[in-house]
NUMAR-495770 format. One record per residue (C-alpha): residue number from 1; residue in three letters; z, x, y. Coordinates in Angstrom, 3 decimals. Each point is the difference from the previous one (the first is absolute). Layout:
GUTOR num residu       pz       px       py
GUTOR NUM    ALA        Z        X        Y
...
This chain:
GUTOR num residu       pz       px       py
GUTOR   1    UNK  -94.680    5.315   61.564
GUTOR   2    UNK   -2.739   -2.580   -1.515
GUTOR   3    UNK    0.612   -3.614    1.353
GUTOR   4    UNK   -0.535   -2.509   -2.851
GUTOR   5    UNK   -1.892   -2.319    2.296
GUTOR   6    UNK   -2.776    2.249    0.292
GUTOR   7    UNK    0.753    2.575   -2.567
GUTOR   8    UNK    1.379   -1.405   -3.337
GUTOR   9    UNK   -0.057   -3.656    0.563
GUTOR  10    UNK    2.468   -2.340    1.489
GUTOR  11    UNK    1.677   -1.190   -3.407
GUTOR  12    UNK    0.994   -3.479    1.694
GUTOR  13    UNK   -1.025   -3.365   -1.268
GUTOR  14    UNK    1.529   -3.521    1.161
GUTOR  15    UNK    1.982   -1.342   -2.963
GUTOR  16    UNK    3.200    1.768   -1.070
GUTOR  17    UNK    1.192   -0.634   -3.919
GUTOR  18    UNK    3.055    1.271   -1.337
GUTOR  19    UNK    0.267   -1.052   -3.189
GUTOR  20    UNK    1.652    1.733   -3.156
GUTOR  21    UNK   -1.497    1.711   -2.068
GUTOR  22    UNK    0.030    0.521   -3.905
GUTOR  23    UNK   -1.813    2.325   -2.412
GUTOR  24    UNK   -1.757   -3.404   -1.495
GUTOR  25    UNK   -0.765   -1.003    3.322
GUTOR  26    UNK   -1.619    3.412    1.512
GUTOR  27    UNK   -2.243   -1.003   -4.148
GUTOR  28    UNK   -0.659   -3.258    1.265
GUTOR  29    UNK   -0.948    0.707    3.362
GUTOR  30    UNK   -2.385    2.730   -1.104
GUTOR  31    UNK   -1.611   -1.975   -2.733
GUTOR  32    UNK   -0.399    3.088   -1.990
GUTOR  33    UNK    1.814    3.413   -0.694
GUTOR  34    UNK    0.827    2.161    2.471
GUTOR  35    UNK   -0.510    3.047   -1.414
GUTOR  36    UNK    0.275    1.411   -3.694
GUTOR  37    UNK    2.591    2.091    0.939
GUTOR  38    UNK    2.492   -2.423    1.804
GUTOR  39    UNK    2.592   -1.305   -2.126
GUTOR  40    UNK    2.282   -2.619    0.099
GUTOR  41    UNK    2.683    2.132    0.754
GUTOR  42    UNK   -1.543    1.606    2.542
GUTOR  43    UNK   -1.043   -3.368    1.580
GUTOR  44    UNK    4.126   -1.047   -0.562
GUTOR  45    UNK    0.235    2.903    2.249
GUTOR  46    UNK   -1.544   -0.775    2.872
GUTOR  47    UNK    0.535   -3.340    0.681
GUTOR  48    UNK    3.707    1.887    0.581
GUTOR  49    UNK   -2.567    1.205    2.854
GUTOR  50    UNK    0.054   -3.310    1.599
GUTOR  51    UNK    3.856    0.857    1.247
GUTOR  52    UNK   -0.927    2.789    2.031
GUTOR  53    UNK   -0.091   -0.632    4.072
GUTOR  54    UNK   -3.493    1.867    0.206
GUTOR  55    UNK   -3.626   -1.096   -1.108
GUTOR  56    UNK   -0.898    1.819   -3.502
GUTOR  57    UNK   -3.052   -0.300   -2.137
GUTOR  58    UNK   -0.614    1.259   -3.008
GUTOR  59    UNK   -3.736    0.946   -1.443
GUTOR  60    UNK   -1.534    0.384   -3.531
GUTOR  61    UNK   -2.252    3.001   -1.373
GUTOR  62    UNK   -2.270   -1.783    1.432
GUTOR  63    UNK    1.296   -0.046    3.602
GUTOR  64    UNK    0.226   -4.301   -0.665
GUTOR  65    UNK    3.403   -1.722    1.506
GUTOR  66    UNK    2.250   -0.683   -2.630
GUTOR  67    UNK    3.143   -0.960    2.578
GUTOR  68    UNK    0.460   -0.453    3.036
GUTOR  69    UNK    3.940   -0.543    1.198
GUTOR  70    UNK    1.392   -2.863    2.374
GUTOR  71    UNK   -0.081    2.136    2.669
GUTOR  72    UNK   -3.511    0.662   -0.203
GUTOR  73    UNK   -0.587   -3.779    0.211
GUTOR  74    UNK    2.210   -0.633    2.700
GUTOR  75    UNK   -1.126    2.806    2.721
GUTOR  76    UNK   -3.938   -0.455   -0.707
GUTOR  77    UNK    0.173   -3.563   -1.014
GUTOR  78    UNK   -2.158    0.144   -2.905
GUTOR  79    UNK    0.486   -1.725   -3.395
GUTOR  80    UNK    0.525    1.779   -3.016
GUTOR  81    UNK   -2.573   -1.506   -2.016
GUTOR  82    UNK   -2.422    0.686    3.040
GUTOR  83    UNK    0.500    4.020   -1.320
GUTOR  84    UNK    0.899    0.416   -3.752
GUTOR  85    UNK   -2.785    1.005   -1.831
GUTOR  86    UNK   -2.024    1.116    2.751
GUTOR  87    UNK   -0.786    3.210    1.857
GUTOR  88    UNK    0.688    1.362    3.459
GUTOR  89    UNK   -3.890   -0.465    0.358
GUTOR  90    UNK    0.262   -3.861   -1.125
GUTOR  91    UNK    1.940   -0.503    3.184
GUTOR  92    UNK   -1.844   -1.754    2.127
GUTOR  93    UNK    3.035    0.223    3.020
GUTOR  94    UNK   -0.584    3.532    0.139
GUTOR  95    UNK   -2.764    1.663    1.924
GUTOR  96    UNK   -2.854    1.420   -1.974
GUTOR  97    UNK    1.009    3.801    1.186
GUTOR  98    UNK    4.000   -0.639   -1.093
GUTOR  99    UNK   -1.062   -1.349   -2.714
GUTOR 100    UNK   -1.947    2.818   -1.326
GUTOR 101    UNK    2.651    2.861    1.459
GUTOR 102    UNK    2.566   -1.540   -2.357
GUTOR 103    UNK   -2.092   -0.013   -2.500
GUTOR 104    UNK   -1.146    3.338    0.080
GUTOR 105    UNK    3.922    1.133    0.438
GUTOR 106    UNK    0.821   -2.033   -2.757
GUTOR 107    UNK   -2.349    1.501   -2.099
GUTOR 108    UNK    1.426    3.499    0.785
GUTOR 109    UNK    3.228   -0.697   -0.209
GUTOR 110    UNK   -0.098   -1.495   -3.302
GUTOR 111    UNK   -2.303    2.916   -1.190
GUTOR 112    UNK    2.146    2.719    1.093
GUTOR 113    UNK    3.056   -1.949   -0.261
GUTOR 114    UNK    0.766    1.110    3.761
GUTOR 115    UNK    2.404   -2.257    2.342
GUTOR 116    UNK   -1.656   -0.606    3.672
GUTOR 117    UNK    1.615   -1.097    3.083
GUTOR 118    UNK   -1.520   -1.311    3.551
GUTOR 119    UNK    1.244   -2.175    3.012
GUTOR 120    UNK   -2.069   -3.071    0.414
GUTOR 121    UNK    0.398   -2.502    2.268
GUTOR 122    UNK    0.034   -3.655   -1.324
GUTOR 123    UNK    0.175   -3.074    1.284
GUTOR 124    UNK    2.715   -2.541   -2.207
GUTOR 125    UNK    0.174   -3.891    0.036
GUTOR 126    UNK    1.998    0.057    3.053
GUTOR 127    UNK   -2.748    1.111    2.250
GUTOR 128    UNK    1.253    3.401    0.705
GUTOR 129    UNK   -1.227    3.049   -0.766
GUTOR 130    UNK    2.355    2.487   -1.916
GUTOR 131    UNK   -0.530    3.698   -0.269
GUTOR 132    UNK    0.458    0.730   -3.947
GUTOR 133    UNK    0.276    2.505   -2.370
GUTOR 134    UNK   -2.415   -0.044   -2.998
GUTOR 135    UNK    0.956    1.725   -2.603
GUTOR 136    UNK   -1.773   -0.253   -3.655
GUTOR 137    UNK   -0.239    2.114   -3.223
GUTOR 138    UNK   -1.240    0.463   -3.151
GUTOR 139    UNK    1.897   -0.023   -3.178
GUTOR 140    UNK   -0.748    0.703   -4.115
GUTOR 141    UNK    2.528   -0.566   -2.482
GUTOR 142    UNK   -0.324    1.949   -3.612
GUTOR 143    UNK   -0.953   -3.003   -1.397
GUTOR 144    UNK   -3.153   -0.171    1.605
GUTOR 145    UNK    0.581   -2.234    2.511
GUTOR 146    UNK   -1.580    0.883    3.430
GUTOR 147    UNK    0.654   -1.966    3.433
GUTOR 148    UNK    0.435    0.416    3.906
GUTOR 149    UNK    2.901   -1.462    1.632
GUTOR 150    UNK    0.612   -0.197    3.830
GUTOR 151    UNK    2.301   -1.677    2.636
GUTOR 152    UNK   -0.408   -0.934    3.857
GUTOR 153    UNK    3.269    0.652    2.045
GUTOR 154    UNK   -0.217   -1.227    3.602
GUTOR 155    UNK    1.890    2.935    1.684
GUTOR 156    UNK   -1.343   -1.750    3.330
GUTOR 157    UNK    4.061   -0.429    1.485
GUTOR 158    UNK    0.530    3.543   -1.472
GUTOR 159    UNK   -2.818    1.106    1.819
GUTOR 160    UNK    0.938   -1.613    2.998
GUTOR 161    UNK    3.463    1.902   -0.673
GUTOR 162    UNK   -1.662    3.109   -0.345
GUTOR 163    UNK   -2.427    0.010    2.704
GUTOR 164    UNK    2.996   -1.263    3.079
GUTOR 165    UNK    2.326    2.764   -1.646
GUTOR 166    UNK   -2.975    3.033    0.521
GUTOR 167    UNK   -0.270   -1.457    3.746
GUTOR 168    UNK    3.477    0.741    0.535
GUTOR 169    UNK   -0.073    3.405   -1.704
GUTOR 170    UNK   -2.719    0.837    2.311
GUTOR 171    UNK    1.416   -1.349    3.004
GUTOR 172    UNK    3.277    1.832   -0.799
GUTOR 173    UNK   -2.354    3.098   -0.998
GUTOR 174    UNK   -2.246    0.013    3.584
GUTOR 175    UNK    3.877   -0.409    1.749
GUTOR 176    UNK    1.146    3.076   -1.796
GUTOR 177    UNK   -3.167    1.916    1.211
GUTOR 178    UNK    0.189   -1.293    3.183
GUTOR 179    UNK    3.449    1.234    0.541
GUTOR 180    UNK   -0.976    3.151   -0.945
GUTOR 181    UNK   -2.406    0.497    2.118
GUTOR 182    UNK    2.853   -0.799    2.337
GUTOR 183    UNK    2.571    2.690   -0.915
GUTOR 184    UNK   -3.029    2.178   -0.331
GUTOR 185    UNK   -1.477   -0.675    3.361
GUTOR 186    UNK    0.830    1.124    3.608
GUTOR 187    UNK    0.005   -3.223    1.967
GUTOR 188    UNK   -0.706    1.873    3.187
GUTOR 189    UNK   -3.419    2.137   -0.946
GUTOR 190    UNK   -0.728   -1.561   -3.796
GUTOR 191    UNK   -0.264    3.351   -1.474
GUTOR 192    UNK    2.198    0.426   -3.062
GUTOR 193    UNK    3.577    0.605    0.730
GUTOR 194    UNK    1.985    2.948   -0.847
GUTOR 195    UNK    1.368   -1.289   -3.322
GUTOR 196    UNK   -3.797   -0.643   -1.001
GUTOR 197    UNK   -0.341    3.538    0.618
GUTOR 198    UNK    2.664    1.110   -2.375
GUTOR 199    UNK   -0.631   -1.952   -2.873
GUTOR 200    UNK   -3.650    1.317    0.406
GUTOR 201    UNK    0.776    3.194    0.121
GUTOR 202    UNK    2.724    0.288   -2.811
GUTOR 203    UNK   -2.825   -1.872   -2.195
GUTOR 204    UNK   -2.437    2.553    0.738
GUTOR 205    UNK    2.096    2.478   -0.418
GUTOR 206    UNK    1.404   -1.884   -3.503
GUTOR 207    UNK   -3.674   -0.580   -0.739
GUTOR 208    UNK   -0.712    3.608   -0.596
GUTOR 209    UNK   -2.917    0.277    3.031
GUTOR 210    UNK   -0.522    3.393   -0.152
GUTOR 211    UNK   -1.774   -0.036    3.364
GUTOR 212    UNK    1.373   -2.003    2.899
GUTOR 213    UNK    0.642    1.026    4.128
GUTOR 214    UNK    2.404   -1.620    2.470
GUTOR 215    UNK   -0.172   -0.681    3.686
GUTOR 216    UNK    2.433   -0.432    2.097
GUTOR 217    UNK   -0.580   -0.989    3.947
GUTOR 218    UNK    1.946   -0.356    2.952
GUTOR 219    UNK   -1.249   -1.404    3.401
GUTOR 220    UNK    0.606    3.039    2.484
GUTOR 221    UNK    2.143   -0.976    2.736
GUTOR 222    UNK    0.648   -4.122   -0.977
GUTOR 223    UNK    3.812    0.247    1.835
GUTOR 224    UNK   -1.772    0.775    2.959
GUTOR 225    UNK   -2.341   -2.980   -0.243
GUTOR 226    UNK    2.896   -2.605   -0.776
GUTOR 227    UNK    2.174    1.834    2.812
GUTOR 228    UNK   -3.197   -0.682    2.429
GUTOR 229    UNK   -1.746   -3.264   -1.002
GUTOR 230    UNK    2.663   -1.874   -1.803
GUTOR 231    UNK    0.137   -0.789   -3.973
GUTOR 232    UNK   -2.785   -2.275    0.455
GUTOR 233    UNK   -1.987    3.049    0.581
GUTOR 234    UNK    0.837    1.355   -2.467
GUTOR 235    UNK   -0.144   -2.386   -2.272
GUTOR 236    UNK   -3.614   -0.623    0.831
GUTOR 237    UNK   -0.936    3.837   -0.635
GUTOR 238    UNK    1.708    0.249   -3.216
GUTOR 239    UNK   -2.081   -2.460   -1.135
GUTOR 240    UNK   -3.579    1.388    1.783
GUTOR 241    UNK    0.415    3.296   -1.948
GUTOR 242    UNK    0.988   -1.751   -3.445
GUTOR 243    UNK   -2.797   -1.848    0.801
GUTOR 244    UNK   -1.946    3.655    0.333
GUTOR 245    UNK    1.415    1.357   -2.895
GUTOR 246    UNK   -0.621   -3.023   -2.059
GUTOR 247    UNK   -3.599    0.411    0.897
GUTOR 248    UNK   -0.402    3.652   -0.733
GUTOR 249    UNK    1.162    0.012   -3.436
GUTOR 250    UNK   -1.413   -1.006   -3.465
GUTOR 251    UNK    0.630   -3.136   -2.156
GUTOR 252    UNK    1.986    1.919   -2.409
GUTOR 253    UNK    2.641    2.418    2.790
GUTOR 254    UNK    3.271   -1.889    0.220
GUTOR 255    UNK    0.286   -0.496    4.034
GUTOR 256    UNK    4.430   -0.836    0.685
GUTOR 257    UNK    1.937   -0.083    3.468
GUTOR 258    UNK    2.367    2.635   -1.236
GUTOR 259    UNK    2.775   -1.310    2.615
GUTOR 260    UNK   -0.203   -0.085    3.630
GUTOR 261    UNK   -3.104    1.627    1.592
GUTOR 262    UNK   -0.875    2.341   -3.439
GUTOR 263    UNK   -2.530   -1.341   -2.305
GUTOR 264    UNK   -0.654    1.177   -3.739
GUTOR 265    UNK   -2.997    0.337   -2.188
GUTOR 266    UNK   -0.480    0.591   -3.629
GUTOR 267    UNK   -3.788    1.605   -0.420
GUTOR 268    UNK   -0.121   -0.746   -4.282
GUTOR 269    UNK   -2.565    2.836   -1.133
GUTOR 270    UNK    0.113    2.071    3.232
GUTOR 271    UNK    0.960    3.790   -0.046
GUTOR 272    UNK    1.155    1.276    2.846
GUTOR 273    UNK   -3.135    0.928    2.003
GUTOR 274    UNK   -0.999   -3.681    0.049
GUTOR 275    UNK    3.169   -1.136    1.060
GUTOR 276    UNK   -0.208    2.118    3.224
GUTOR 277    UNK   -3.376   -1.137    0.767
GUTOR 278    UNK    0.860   -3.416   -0.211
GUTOR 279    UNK    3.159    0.257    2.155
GUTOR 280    UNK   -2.398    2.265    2.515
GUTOR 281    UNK   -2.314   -3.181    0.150
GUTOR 282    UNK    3.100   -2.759    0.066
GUTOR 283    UNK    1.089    2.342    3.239
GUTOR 284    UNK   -2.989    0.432    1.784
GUTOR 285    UNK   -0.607   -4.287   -0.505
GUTOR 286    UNK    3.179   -0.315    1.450
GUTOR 287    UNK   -0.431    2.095    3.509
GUTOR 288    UNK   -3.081   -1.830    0.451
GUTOR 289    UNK    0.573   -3.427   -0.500
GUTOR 290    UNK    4.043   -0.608    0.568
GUTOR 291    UNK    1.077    0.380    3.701
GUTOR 292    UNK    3.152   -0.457    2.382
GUTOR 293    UNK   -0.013   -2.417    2.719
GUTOR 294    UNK   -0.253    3.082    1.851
GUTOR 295    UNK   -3.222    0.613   -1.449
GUTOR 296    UNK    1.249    3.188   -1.775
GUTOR 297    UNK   -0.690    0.123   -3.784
GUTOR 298    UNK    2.283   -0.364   -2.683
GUTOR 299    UNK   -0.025    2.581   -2.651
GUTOR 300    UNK    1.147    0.941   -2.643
GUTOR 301    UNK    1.557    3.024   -2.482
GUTOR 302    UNK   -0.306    0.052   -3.717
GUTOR 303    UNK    1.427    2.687   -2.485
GUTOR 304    UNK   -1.831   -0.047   -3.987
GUTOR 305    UNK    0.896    0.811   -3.055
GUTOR 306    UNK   -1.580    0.108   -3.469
GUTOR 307    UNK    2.299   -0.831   -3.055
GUTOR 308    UNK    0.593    2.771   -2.207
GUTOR 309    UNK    0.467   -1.455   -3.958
GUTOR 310    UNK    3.520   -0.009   -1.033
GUTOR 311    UNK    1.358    0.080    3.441
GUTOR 312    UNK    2.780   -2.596    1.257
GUTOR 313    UNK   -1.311   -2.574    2.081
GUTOR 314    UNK    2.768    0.896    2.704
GUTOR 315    UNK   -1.835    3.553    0.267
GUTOR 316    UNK   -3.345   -1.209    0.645
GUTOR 317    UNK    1.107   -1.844    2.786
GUTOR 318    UNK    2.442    2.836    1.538
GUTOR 319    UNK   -2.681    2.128   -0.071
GUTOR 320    UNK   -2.596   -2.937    2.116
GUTOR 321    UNK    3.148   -0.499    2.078
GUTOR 322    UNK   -0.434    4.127    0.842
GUTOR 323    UNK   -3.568   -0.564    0.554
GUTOR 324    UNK    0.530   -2.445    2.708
GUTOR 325    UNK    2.939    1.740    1.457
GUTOR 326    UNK   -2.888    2.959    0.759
GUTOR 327    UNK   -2.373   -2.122    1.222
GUTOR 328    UNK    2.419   -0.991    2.312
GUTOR 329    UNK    1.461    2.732    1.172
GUTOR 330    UNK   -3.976    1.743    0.660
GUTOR 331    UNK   -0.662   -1.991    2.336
GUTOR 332    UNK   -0.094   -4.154   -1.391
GUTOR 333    UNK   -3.231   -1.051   -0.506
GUTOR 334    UNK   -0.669    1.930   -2.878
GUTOR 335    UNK   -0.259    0.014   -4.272
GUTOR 336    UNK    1.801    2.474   -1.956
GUTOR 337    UNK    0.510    1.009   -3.459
């Protein structure tokens, strides 16, 4: 956004006229024609202009002021007879550089007969400075006549409207995520929750990922570690091998606390092969870095499967569920598939 100040000019001046205006007076004012191609019935025309709630100017073929409105008075506090007849480059309120980009834009527009819009800020008579839209055009009748025309809206309470009314939406947005994450999250370990895991998996699935394993893993022997130490205990190892398994995986496997003391990972890519090895490497972190107040390690069992296209989601996890149940009954400790 260009700021008039240092950009386009600061269209302000001291003395504010609002006086009427008439075709004969817009003559008489100019002391000399305004253009071939304005005609008194175009110059009845305009001076409706001077109804209008927003600043409007009006240019000939030869990009000279041949009306400003009221409004255009008022907010920069200028004098009509200050502009008729003159360019946007006789305005000595205007920086050099605004005065020669509205020129140049002028020039275009009336050219091309094209219509271009910008937000400038201004500052008006009262001190303040307004955040406006410019908008200006150019026009040709089949009579020949040629001209630009443009208004300044201030849109600065609008704006204001606007800008506390995306604040909210993104408050109210960053709430919504954040409650999410909430449902999504198991408050005990962090990892994703069970109905994270799910809605992953039915979207992979839904996705059409042709390739795709699942792991599921269950602490060996957890009741006996509650029984023993207390839920505290327990507690604190559930969330030392999360911790592991968190570690051990990639940025892109989907790590859950299935429920309880079973975990779940989604390997995206992963045939089944590589989802053994990286439940081999999950289990061998665990047994050497998680350990009972007893000093005994905790470890762990984990059963894989690799989806098989077309399959129900149900059956991809019965058959990890069968996985597991083997690992555990060979001994715990162990990866099957």
């Amino acid at each position: 956004m260009r700021d008039a100040n240092q950009t386009e000019g600061v269209e302000t001046m001291t003395e504010t006229q609002e006086s009427a205006v008439t075709p004969a007076a817009v003559n008489q004012e100019q002391g000399k024609s305004v253009g071939e191609g304005v005609t008194q019935a175009l110059l009845d025309a305009i001076s409706l202009l001077d109804a209008l709630p927003n600043a409007v100017f009006v240019k000939d073929e030869q990009l000279r002021f041949v009306f400003v409105n009221k409004e255009y008075e008022h907010i920069f506090g200028v004098k009509r007879s200050d502009i008729i007849g003159k360019t946007v480059t006789d305005l000595e309120y205007l920086s050099e550089d605004a005065r020669e980009f509205y020129q140049l834009e002028d020039r275009e527009m009336l050219q091309h007969g094209k219509v271009s819009h910008h937000i400038f800020q201004y500052k008006f008579t009262d001190g303040q400075t307004h955040r406006c839209l410019y908008w200006s055009g150019g026009f040709s009748q089949p009579n020949g006549l040629r001209g630009l025309i443009g208004s300044i809206v201030d849109i600065t309470r609008q704006s204001e409207v606007i800008c506390n009314l995306r604040r909210k939406v993104e408050y109210v947005t960053l709430e919504k995520k954040l409650a999410e994450e909430k449902s999504f999250t198991d408050s005990l370990t962090t990892l994703r929750n069970r109905g994270f895991f799910d809605d992953a998996l039915r979207k992979m699935v839904g996705g059409g990922a042709e390739v795709f394993s699942c792991i599921i893993i269950d602490i060996d022997h957890f009741k006996d570690v509650n029984d023993t130490f207390g839920h505290q205990i327990g507690d604190a190892a559930l969330r030392n091998v999360a911790g592991v398994i968190r570690a051990c995986s990639r940025a892109s496997d989907i790590v859950c606390r299935y429920g309880g003391e079973e975990f779940s990972i989604l390997l995206p890519a992963s045939d089944k092969k590589t989802a053994v090895m990286a439940a081999d490497r999950i289990r061998a972190a665990v047994a050497s870095q998680v350990f009972r107040p007893d000093g005994k390690p905790v470890t762990i069992s984990a059963g894989c499967a690799e989806y098989k296209p077309g399959e129900a989601v149900l059956r991809l996890l019965e058959r990890a569920d069968v996985a597991l149940y083997k690992a555990k009954n060979s001994g715990r400790n162990q990866v099957c598939a």
